[in-house]
C-alpha positions in Angstrom: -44.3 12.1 -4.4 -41.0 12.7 -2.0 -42.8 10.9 1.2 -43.4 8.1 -0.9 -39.7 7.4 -1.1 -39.4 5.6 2.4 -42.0 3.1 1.1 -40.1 2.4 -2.2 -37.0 1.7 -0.4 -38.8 -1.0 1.3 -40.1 -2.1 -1.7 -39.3 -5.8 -3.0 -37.8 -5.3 -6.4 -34.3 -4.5 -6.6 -33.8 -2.0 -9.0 -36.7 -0.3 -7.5 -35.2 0.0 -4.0 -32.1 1.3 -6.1 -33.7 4.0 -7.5 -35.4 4.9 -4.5 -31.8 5.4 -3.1 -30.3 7.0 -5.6 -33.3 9.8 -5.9 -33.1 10.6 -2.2 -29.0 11.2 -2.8 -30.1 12.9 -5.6 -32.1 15.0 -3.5 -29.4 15.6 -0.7 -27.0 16.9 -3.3 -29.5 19.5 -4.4 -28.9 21.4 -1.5 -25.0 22.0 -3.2 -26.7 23.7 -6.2 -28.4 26.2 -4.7 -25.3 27.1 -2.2 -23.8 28.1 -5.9 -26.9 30.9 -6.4 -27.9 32.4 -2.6 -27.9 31.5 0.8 -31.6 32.7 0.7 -32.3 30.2 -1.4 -30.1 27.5 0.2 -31.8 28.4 3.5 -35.5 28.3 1.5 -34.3 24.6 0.3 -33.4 23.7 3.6 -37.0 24.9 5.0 -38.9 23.0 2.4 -37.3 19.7 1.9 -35.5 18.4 5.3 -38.7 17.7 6.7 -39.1 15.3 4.3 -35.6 13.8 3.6 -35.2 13.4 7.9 -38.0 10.6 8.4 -36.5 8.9 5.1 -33.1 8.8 7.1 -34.3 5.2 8.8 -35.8 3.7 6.3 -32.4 3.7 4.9 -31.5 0.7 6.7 -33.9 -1.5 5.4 -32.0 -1.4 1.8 -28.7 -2.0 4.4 -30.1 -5.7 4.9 -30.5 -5.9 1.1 -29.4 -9.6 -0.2 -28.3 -7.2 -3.4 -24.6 -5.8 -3.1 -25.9 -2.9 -5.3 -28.6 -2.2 -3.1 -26.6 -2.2 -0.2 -23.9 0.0 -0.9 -25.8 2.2 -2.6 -28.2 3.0 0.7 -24.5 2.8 2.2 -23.6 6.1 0.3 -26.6 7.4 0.2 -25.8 7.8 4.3 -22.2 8.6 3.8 -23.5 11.5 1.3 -26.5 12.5 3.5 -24.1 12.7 6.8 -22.5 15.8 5.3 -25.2 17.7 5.3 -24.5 19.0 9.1 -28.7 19.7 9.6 -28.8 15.3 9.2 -26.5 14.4 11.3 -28.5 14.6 14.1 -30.8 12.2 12.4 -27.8 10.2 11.0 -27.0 9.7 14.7 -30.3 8.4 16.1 -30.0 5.3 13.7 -26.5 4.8 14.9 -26.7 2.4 17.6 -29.3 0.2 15.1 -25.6 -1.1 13.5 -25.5 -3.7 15.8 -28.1 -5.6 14.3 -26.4 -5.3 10.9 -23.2 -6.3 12.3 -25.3 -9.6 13.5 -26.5 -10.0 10.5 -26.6 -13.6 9.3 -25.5 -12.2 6.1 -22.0 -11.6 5.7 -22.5 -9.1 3.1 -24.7 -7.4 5.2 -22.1 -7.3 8.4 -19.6 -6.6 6.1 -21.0 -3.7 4.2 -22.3 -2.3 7.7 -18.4 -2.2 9.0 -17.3 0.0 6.4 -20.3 2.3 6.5 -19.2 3.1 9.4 -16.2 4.3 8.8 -17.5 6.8 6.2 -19.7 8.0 9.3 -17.0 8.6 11.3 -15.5 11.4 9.6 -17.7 13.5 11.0 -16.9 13.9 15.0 -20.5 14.6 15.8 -21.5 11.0 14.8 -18.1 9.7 16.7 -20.1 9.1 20.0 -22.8 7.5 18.9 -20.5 5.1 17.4 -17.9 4.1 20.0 -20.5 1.6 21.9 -20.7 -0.3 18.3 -16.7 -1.0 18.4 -16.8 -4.0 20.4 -19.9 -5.6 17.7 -17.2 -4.4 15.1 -14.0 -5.8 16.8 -16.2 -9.7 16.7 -16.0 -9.6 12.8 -12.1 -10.2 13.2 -13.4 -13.6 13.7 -16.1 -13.8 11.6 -16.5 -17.1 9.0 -16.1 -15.0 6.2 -13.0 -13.9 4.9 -14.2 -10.7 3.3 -15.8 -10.0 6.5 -12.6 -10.1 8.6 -10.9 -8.6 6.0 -13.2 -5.3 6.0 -13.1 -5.6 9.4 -9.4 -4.9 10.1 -10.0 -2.2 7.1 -12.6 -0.7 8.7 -11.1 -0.7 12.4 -8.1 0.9 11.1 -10.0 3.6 9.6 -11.9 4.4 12.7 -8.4 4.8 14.4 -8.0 8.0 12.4 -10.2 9.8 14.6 -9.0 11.0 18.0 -12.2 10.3 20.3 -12.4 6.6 18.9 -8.5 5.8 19.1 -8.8 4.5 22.8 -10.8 1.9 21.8 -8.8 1.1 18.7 -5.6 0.5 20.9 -7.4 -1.7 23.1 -8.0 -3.9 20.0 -5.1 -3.7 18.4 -4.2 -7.7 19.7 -6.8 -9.1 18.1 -6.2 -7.3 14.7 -2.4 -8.4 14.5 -3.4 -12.1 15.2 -5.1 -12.1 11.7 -1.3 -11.9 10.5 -1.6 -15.6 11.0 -5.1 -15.9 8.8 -5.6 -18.9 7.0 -6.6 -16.5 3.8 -4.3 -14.3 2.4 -6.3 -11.7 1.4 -6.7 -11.0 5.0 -3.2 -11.6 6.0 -2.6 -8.5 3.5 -5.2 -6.2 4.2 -3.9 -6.5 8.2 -0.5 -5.7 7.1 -1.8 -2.6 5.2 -3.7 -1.9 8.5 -0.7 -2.3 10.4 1.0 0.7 8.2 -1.5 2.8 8.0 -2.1 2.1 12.0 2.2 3.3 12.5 1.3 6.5 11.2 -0.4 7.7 13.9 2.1 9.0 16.6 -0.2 7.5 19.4 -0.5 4.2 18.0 2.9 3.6 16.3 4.3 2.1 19.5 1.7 -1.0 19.4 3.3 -1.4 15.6 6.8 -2.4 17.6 6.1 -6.4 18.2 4.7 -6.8 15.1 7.9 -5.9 13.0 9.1 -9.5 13.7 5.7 -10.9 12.6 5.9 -9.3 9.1 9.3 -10.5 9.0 8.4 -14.1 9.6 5.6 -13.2 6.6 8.8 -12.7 4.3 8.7 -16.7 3.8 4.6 -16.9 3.3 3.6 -19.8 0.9 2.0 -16.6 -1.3 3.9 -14.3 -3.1 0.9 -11.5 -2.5 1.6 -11.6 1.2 5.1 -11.6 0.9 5.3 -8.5 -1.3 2.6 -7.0 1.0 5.3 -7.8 4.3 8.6 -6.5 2.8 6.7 -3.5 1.7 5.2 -3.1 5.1 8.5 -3.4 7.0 9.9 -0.6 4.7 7.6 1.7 4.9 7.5 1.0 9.0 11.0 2.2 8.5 10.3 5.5 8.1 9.3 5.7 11.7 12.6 6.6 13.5 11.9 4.8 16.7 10.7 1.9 14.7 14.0 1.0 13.0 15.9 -0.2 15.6 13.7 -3.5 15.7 14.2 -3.4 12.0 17.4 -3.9 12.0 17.8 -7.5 13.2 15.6 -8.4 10.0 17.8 -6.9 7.3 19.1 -10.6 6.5 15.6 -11.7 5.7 15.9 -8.9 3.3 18.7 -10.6 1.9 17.6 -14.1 2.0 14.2 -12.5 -0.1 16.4 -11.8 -2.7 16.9 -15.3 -3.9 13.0 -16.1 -4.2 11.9 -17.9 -6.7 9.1 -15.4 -7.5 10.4 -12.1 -9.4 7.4 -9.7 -7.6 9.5 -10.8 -4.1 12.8 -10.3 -5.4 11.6 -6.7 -7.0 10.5 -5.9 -3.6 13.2 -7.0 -1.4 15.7 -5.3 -3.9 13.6 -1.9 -3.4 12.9 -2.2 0.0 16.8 -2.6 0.6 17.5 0.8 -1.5 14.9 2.5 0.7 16.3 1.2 4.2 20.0 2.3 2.5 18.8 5.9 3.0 18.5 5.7 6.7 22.6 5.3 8.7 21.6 3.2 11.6 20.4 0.6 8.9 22.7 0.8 6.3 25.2 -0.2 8.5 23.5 -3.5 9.0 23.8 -4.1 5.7 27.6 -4.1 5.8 28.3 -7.5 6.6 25.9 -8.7 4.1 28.2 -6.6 1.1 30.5 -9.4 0.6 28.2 -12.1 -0.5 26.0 -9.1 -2.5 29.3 -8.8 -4.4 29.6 -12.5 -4.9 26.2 -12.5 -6.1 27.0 -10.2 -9.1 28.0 -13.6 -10.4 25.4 -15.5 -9.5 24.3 -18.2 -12.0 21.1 -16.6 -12.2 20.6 -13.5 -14.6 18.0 -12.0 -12.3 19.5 -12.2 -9.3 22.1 -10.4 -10.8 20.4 -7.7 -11.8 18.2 -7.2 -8.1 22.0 -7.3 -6.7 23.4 -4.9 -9.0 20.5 -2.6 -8.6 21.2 -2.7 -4.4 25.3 -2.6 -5.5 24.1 0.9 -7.3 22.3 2.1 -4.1 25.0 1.1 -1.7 27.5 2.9 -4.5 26.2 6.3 -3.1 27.6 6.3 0.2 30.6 6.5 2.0 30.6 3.8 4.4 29.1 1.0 2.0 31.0 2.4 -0.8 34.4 1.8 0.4 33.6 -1.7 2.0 32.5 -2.2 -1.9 35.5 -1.1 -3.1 37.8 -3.3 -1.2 36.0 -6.3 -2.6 36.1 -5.3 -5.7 38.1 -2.2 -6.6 36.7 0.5 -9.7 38.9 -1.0 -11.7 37.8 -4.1 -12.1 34.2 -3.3 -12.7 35.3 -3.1 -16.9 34.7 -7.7 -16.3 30.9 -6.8 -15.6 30.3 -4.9 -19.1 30.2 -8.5 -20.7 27.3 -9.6 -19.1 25.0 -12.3 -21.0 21.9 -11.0 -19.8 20.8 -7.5 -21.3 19.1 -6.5 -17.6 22.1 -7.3 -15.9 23.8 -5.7 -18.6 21.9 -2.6 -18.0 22.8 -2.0 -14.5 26.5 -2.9 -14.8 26.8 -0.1 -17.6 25.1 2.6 -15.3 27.2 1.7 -12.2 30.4 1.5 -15.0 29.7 4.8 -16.6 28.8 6.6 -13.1 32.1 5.5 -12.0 34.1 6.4 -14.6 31.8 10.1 -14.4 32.9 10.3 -10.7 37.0 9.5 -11.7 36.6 6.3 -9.6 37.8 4.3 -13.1 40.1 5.9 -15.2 41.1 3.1 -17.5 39.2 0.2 -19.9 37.2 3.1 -21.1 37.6 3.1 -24.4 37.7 -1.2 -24.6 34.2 -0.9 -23.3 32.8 1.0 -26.1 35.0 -0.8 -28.8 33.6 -4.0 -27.3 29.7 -3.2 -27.5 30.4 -1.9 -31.1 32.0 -5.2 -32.3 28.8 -7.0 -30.9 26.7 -5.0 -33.1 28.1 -7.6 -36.2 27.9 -10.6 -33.8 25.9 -13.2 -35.2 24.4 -13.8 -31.6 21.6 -11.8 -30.9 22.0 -11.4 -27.2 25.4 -10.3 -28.0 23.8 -7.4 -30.5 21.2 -7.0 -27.7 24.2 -6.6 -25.2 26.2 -4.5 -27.4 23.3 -2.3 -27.8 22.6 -2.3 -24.2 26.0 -0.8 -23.6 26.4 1.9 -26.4 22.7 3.2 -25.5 23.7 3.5 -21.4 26.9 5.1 -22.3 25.3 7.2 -24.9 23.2 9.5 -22.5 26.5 10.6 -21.0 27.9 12.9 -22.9 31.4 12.5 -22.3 31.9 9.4 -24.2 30.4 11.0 -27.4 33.7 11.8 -28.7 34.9 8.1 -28.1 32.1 6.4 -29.3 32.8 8.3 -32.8 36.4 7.3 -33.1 
């Protein structure tokens, strides 16, 4: 019955070839079972049933040209699963260098299923060599017709960078991955600034991350919101790279500008990504000369923008150097004006940053007006004034020390 398999996944049908798949996974993982009882056993397994699964091992790439998704990335685990078995991988390796052809596939779910197989394979260093000659067949999917071929392209060649003995021929690639910054389809755009991230983690490739800071920067103003998100996020998280934020800082003001958007997924990311560049002091200070007009925004026309602002305004609140440039616009004080916000979002945020003031002694006075205020708007006929009244007594009710006010 078991040497019958390589002919059934050849077979015509679909759900046949499927199930030929799946029973010679099925087999594979046997092997785990008997580790759990003896290695006598494991080693009797091994005896009696690699002979047979190791000639099945190419037939495996018959189901890899499949027409079928299912079919095909279900052969494409099947080899991922099978390559962990370190007896296979010798076998694994032989079909190796057969890729090409799937990567020349006139079927771009065929090239495009073959890329990422490979990267499963690649976890395991012994099957590293055999695929390093194949990088150059994987590189000419970054042009490919097919969006979701380019796409799992630059996903795929960003995984193979993980590994050490293929990361030469990653770096040499690296151009060619950051044009697709400049895709005509989004979804690619994002998935090569993901790949951009995830290629700045690696110490040895973080440097070729440098020039393309000002690309995702220009990406701030994409005609889709996706891609935008996708770049403001990607600058920030770049920022965690110490040697990376000094290109970084010259793009603060598109931080800014992003915060005025007219999609609320950009603003929410612009507004976090300026808390998270807050935490670093070489960028912060960049964000000084931009406080003045963040504190004119508190009164911007628009409720949200007031609420992304006062949300930064909160961040900025926490250190030294922002904080005291803060307070010579607008001085503790003065912060009671806020706590009549229409907007119960806004409202939210200016009651936090009130009652954290008053909790640090920065505000000393308007106190008590600012409770006796939201209580009155509890019997206004208005219902954003209830809402707002609400707002305030809730936020000032999970600090304790107004307890004893608010029961007056």
């Amino acid at each position: 019955m078991i040497p019958s398999l390589a002919e059934l996944i050849k077979d015509k049908v679909s759900a046949v070839q499927s199930a030929a798949v799946s029973t010679l996974v099925r087999l594979a993982q046997r092997r785990e079972l008997y580790w759990c009882i003896t290695t006598t056993k494991l080693t009797q397994w091994i005896v009696e049933f690699r002979p047979v699964i190791s000639p099945l091992i190419p037939s495996l790439l018959e189901p890899l040209k499949s027409s079928d998704q299912e079919i095909r990335e279900a052969a494409s685990s099947a080899m991922a699963k099978l390559a962990e078995d370190v007896e296979l991988r010798e076998d694994i390796q032989r079909i190796i260098p057969l890729f090409i052809e799937l990567l020349r596939n006139t079927d771009s779910g065929v090239r495009s299923t073959a890329v990422s197989g490979l990267v499963k394979l690649s976890e395991h260093v012994e099957l590293c060599e055999a695929i390093r000659p194949i990088i150059p067949s994987a590189a000419e999917l970054l042009k490919d017709e097919d969006w979701n071929t380019r796409s799992r392209a630059v996903s795929a060649l960003a995984g193979l960078a993980k590994q050490s003995e293929l990361r030469e021929e990653i770096h040499l690639l690296i151009p060619s991955l950051l044009e697709l910054l400049k895709d005509k389809d989004e979804d690619v755009r994002n998935t090569t600034i993901s790949a951009i991230v995830k290629l700045s983690k690696d110490v040895e490739l973080r440097a070729t991350t440098l020039p393309t800071i000002a690309l995702l920067a220009g990406l701030f103003k994409d005609e889709s919101w996706t891609v935008k998100c996708a770049a403001i996020s990607g600058v920030t998280e770049l920022a965690e790279h110490a040697e990376l934020r000094e290109a970084i800082k010259t793009h603060i003001p598109s931080y800014f500008e992003s915060l005025k958007d007219g999609d609320p997924d950009v603003r929410s990311a612009a507004a976090s990504g300026l808390a998270k560049l807050a935490e670093h002091a070489e960028l912060r200070g960049e964000m000084c000369p931009a406080i003045p007009s963040l504190v004119d925004l508190l009164k911007d026309n628009q409720p949200y923008t007031r609420t992304f602002v006062a949300k930064i305004v909160q961040i900025l609140l926490n250190y030294s150097d922002t904080r005291d440039i803060i307070f010579q616009l607008k001085p503790p004080d003065s912060w009671l004006e806020y706590m009549h916000d229409s907007d119960a979002d806004a409202l939210h945020v200016f009651t936090e940053i009130f009652c954290s003031l008053v909790n640090k002694e920065y505000i000393h006075t308007g106190i008590l007006q600012a409770i006796l205020d939201a209580q009155n708007a509890l019997d206004d006929s208005n219902p954003s004034a209830r809402a707002r009244g609400a707002t305030v007594l809730l936020t000032m009710g999970k600090h304790g020390i107004y307890h004893p006010i608010m029961h007056l």
